[in-house]
N, C-alpha and C positions, 0 to 999 in steps of 0.2 A: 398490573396497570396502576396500583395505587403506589408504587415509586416513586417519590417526590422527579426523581433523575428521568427518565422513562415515561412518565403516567402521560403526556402530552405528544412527545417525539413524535408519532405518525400524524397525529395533525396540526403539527409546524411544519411536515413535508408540504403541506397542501398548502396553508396560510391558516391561521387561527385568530382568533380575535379575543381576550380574556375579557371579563367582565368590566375591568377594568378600563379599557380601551385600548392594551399594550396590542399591539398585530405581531405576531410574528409568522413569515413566510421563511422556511430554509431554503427550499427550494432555489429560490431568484437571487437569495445571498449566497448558495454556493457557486451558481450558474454565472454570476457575475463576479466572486470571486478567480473561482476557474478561468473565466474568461481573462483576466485581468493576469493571472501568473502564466498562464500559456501564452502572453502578446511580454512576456519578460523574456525568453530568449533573444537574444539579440545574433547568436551562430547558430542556425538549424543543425548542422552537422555535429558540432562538437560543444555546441551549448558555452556559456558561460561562466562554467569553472564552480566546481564544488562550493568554494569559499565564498563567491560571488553571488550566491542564489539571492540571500536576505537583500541584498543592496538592491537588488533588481526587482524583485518582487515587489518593495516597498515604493519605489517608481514608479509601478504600475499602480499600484493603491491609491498613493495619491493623485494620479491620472484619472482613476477609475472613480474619484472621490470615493472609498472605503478608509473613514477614519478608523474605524476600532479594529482593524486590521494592520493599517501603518502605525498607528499610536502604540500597540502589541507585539508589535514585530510577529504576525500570524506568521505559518507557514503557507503553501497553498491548500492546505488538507486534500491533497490528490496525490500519492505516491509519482504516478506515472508522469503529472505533469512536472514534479519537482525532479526528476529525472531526466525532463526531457530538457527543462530551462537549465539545470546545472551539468549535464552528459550530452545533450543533442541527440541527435535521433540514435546516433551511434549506443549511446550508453542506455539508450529506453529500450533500444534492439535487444542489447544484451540483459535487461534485466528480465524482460517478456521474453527472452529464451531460455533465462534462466527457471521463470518460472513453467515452462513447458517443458522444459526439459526433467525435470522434478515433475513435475505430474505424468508425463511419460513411463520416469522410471517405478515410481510408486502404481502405475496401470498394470505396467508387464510385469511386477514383483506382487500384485495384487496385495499389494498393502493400504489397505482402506484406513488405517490410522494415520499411515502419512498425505493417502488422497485427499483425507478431510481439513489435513494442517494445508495442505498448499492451496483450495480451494479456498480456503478462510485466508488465509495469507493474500490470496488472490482478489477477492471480493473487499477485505477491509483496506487493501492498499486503494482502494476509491476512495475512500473520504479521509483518509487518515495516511499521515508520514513518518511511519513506523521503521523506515531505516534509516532514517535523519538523527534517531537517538540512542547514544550508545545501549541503553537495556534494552532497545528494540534489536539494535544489530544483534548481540548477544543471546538473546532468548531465540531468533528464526536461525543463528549461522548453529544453534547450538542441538535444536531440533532438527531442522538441516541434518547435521552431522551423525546425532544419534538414530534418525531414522533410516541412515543411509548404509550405516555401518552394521545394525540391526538388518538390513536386506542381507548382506556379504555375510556376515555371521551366518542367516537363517541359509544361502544357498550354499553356505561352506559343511553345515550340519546337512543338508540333503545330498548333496555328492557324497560325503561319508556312508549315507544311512545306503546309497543306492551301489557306491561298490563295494560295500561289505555286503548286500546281498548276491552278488557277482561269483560272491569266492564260495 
């Protein structure tokens, strides 16, 4: 708690007030953030186009009066919403399948290292747009790949292990 980074975080979820007088509430700036990049799609079905999200989003900021959002070029810090305004519901289908789909196989593979990546993977795409950046793509398609390939390896070694007990 004594983290310069950290020491505060849970109480700027609520509203906090510094000695100072600076306020800060995260809460109502995410909530109006979010609000603001979710009313940026302008195709429910097939969204706005990859390339198009900033343009849009930035629309909404200044609509929603969020300067230090449009003066930054934020992103929306919601994976799912940044999903939905550049893919439509289409592309937010597929990425929330994606990620069940992955947590299915890591259940019935009872691989808890990978349960816990896609769980976390899961939880931090809420506040954060970690496949908007090439080293985000990179580090989950690469996890992704290793933990998947580590399943097939481990069920390739037990068919071995179980019909050489056969013979």
């Amino acid at each position: 708690m004594n983290v310069g980074v950290t020491k505060y975080r849970f109480q700027h979820l609520l509203g906090f007030t510094y000695y100072t007088g600076y306020t800060v509430n995260d809460t109502n700036h995410k909530t109006k953030l979010w609000t603001a990049a979710a009313s940026a799609n302008n195709n429910i079905l097939i969204g706005n186009g990859i390339g198009d999200i900033q343009q849009s989003l930035n629309e909404q900021y200044e609509k929603y009066k969020l300067e230090k959002p449009l003066k930054n070029d934020y992103n929306s810090h919601n994976q799912y919403i940044e999903f939905y305004v550049g893919l439509g519901i289409i592309g937010l289908g597929v990425f929330i399948y994606l990620l069940f789909n992955y947590f299915w196989i890591f259940i019935k593979f009872k691989d808890f290292i990978g349960l816990q990546f896609i769980i976390i993977v899961t939880i931090t795409s809420i506040t954060e747009c970690i496949w908007n950046r090439h080293h985000g793509i990179v580090f989950i398609a690469f996890w992704l790949f290793y933990l998947n390939s580590y399943q097939n390896q481990k069920a390739i070694l037990n068919k071995a292990v179980v019909d050489n007990t056969k013979l």
